[in-house]
C-alpha positions in Angstrom: 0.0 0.0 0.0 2.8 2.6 0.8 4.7 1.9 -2.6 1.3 2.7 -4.6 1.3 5.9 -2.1 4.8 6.8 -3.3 4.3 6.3 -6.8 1.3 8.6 -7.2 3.3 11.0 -5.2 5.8 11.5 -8.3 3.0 10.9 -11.0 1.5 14.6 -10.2 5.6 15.5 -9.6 5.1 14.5 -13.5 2.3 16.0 -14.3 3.8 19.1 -13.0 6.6 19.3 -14.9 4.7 18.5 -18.0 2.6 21.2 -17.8 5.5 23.8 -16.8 6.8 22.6 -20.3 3.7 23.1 -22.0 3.6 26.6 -20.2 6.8 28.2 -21.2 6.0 26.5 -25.2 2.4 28.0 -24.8 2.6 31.2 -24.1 3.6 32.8 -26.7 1.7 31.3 -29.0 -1.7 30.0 -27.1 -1.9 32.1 -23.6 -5.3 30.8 -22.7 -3.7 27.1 -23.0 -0.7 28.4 -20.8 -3.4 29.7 -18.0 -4.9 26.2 -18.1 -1.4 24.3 -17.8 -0.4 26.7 -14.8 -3.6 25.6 -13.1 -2.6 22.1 -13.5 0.9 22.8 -12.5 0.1 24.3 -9.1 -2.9 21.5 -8.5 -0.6 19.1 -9.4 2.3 20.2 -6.6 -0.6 20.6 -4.5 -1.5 17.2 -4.6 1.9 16.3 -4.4 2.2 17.8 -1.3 -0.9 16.8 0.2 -0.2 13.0 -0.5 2.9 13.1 0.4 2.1 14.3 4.0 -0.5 12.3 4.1 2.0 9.0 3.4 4.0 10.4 6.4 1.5 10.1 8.5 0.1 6.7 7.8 3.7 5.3 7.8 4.1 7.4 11.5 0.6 5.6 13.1 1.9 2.5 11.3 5.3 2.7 12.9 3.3 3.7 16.5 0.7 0.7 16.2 3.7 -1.6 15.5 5.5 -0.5 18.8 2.5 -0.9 21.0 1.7 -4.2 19.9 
């Protein structure tokens, strides 16, 4: 379960840097497309950051549950 967590941690890490690539090609050609990639970008590190806290914290209450027991 905590290598599936990991692994969606650096798929939005991808996503992220996909759409800052898109970005700097976009926006001087297409700036409505840039606006939607830069939305994407900061969701993505967002989401990043959010699942990547939240992995932390499972691993910490699994870590504490193990030394109780």
């Amino acid at each position: 379960m905590i290598n599936i967590l990991r692994y969606t941690e650096y798929l939005y890490i991808i996503v992220a840097g996909f759409s800052i690539y898109r970005i700097f090609t976009d926006w001087n050609t297409d700036r409505n497309s840039a606006y939607f990639f830069i939305f994407f970008a900061i969701v993505s590190i967002g989401m990043f950051l959010f699942r990547r806290s939240y992995r932390k914290k499972f691993e910490q209450r699994k870590q504490d549950n193990n030394k109780d027991t």
